[in-house]
C-alpha positions as MATLAB code, in Angstrom:
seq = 'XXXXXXXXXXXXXXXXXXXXXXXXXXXXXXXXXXXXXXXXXXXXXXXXXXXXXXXXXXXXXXXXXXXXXXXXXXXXXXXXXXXXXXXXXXXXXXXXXXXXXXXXXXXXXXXXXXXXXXXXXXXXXXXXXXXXXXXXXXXXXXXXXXXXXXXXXXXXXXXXXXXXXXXXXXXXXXXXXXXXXXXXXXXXXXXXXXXXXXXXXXXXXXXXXXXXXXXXXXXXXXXXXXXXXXXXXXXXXXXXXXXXXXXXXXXXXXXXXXXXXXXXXXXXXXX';
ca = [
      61.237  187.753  102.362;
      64.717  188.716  102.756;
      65.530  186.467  105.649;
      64.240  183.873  103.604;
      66.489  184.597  100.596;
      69.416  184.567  102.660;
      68.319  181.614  104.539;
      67.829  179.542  101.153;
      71.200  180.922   99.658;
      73.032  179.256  103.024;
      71.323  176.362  102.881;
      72.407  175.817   99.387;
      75.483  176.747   99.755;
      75.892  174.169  102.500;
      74.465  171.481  100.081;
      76.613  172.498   97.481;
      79.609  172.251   99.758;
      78.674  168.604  100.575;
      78.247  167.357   97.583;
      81.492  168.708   96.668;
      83.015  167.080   99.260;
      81.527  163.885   98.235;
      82.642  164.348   95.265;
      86.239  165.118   95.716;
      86.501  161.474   98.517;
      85.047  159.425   95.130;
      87.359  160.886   92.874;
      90.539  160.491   94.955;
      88.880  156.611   95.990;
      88.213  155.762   92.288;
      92.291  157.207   91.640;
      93.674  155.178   94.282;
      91.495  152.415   92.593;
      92.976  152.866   89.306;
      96.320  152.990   90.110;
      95.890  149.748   92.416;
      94.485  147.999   89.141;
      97.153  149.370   87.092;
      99.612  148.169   89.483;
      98.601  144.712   89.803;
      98.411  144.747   85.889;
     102.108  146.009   85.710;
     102.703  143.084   88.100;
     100.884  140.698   86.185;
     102.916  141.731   82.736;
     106.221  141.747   84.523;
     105.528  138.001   85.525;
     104.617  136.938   82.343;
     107.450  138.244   80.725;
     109.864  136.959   82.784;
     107.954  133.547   82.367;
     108.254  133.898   78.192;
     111.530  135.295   78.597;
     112.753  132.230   80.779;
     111.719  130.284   78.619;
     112.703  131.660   74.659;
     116.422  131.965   76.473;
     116.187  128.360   78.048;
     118.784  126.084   76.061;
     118.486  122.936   75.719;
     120.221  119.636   77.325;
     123.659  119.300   74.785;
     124.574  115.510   75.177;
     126.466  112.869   72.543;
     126.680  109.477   72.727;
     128.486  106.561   71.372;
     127.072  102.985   71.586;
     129.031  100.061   72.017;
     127.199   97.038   70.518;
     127.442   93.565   71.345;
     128.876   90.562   69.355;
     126.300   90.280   66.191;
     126.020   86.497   66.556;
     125.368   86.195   70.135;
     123.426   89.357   70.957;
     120.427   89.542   68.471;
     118.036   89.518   71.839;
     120.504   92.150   73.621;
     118.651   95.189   74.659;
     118.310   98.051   71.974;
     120.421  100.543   73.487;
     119.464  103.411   70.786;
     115.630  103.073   72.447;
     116.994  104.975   75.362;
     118.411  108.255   73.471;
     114.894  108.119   71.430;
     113.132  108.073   75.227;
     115.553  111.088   76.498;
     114.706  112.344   73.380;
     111.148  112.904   73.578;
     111.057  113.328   77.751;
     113.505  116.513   77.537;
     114.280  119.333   74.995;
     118.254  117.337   74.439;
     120.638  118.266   71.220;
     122.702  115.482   70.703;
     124.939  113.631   68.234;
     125.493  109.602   68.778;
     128.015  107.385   66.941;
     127.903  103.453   67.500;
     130.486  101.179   66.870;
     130.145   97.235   66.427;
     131.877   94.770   68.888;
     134.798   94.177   66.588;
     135.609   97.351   65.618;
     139.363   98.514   67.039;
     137.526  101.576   68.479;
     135.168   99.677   70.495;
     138.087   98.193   72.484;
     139.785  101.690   73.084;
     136.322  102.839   74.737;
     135.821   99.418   76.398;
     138.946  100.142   78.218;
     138.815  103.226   78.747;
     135.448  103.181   80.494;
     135.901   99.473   82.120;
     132.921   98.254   80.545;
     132.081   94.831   81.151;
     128.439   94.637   79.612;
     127.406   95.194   76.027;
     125.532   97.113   74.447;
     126.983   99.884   76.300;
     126.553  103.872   76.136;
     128.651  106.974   76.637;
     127.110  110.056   77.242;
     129.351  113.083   77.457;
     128.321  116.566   77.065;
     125.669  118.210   79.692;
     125.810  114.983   81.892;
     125.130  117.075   85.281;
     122.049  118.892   84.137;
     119.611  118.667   86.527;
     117.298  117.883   84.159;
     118.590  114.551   83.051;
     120.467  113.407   85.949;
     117.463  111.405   87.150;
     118.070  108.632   83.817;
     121.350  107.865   84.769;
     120.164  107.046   88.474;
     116.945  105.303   86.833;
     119.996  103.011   84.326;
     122.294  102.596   86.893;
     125.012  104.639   85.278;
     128.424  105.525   86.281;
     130.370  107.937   86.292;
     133.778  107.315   84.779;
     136.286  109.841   82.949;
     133.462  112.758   83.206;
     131.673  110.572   81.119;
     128.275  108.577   82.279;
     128.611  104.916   80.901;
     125.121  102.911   81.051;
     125.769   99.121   80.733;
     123.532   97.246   82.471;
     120.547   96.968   79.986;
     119.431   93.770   80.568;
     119.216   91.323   78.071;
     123.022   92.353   78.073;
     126.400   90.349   76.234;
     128.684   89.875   79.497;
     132.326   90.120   77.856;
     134.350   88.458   80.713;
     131.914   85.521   80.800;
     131.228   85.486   76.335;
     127.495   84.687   77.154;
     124.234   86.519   77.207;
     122.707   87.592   80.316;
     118.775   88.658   81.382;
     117.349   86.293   78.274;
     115.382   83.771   80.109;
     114.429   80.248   79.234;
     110.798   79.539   80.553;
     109.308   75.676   80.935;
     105.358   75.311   81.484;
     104.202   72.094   82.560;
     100.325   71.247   82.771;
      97.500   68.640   83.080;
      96.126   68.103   79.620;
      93.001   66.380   82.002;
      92.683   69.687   84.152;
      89.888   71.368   82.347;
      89.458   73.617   85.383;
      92.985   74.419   85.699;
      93.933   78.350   85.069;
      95.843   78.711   81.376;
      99.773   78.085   81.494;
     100.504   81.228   79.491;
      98.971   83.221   82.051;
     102.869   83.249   83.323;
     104.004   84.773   80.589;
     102.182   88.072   81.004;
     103.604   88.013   84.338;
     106.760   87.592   83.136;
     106.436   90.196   80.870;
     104.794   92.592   83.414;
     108.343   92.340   85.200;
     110.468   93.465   82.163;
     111.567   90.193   81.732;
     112.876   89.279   78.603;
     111.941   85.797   76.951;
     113.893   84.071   75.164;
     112.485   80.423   74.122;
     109.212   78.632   75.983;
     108.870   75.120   75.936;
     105.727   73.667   77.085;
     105.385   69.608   78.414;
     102.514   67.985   79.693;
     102.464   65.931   82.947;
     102.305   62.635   81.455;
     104.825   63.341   78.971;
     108.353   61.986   78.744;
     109.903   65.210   79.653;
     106.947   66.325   81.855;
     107.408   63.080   84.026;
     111.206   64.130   84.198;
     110.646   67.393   85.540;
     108.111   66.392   88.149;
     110.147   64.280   89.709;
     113.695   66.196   89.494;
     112.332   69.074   91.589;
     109.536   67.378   93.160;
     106.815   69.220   91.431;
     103.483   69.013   93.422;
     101.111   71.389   91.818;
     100.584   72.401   88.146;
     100.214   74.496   86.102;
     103.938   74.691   86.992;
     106.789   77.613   85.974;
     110.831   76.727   85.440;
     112.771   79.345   84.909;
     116.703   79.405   83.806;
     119.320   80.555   85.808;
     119.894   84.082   84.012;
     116.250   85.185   85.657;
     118.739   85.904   88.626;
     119.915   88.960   86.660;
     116.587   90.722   87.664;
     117.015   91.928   91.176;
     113.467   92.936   91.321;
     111.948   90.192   90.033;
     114.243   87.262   92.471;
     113.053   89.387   95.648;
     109.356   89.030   94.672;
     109.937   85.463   94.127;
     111.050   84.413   97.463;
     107.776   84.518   98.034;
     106.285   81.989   95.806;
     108.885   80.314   94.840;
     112.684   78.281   94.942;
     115.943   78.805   93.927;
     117.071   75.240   93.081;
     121.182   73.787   93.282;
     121.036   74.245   89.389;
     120.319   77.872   88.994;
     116.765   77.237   87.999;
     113.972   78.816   89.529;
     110.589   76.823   90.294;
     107.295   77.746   91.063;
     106.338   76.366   94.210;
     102.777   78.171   95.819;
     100.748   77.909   92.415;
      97.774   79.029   94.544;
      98.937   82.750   95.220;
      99.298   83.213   91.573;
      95.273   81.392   90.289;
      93.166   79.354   92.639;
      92.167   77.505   89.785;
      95.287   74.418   90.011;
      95.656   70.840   90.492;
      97.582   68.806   93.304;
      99.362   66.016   91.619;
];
């Protein structure tokens, strides 16, 4: 019975000894576990704060401008240069103060030669002009840089001072076939017009057998209708005049005509 005791006390003892051992390996794994999560947690908050920090101490894009409008009487079509400050506006976080000055106000002349403008409406933006953030616009308006200022003048429908006339403001002639009930709508050209940023200015609409219609026809040799005229300022739009190469001509008077009808609506007539 003695041997037995003894042999029972061992074998506990032994057990005991394991589980101890067990016990100690899960209490240093669950540690190192803890401290890993706390860790990453640590990480995780020091992130974050420099995230909110970055961005309570961000300032924002300090920029003023002054506007340079066109002639009153001539440029009531001229692009709305104060549209552009209300779209940096709301694109970036900007402080700004703007002052505009009409085309016959003495200061308008100072800053028209000062900057060598040439186009009205015109802006000057001064202030934070290299900000990364808002660099991009002036590329986008074709500004320049001039007197660590950025002027932006080429907002087309523009008032082009060396030349006292407007330029971008198109004139557009539609001619159809009053007969053609098959024929595509006219006005269809319009929303393609439009789609281009071009800027209307007066449509006129003639019918084939018209007068004028008749005129038109035969001056540029008009084959197909419905049929688009443009005026000569639809040159202004770089864009637009490579585009039209395709479809169309450049005739000896500036104008531009329509010439493949059938690219733009299958539904046309052959005169």
């Amino acid at each position: 019975m003695g041997l037995h005791h003894k042999e029972a006390q061992l074998i506990f003892r032994v057990r005991l000894a394991v589980v101890n051992h067990h016990m100690k390996y899960t209490k240093t794994h669950l540690l190192y576990v803890l401290i890993g999560v706390l860790a990453l947690l640590y990480a995780s908050n020091i992130y974050v704060t420099k995230k909110l920090t970055s961005a309570l101490v961000e300032l924002p894009v300090k920029l003023s401008f002054v506007i340079i409008q066109g002639p009153e009487d001539a440029c009531k079509n001229c692009f709305d240069a104060k549209s552009i400050i209300q779209s940096l506006e709301s694109s970036q976080k900007t402080t700004y103060k703007t002052k505009t000055f009409s085309y016959d106000d003495p200061i308008s002349l100072q800053y028209i030669e000062k900057y060598r403008i040439e186009n009205l409406p015109a802006i000057i933006v001064a202030g934070d002009i290299s900000n990364e953030k808002i660099t991009g616009a002036w590329t986008s308006m074709s500004g320049k840089e001039v007197n660590k200022s950025v002027v932006v003048e080429n907002l087309l429908p523009y008032y082009d001072i060396e030349s006292a006339s407007i330029k971008g403001a198109i004139d557009v002639i539609l001619i159809k076939d009053a007969t053609c009930t098959d024929c595509f709508d006219e006005n269809m050209y319009l929303n393609i017009l439009k789609n281009f940023g071009l800027i209307i200015n007066d449509t006129i609409t003639h019918d084939v057998s018209s007068p004028e219609g008749k005129t038109l026809v035969e001056k540029y040799t008009i084959t197909k209708v419905p049929m688009l005229i443009l005026s000569p300022g639809t040159q202004a739009y770089p864009n637009f005049i490579n585009a039209w190469s395709e479809v169309g001509t450049i005739e000896e008077d500036g104008n531009l005509v329509l010439r493949d009808v059938q690219k733009i609506n299958p539904q046309f007539k052959e005169l």
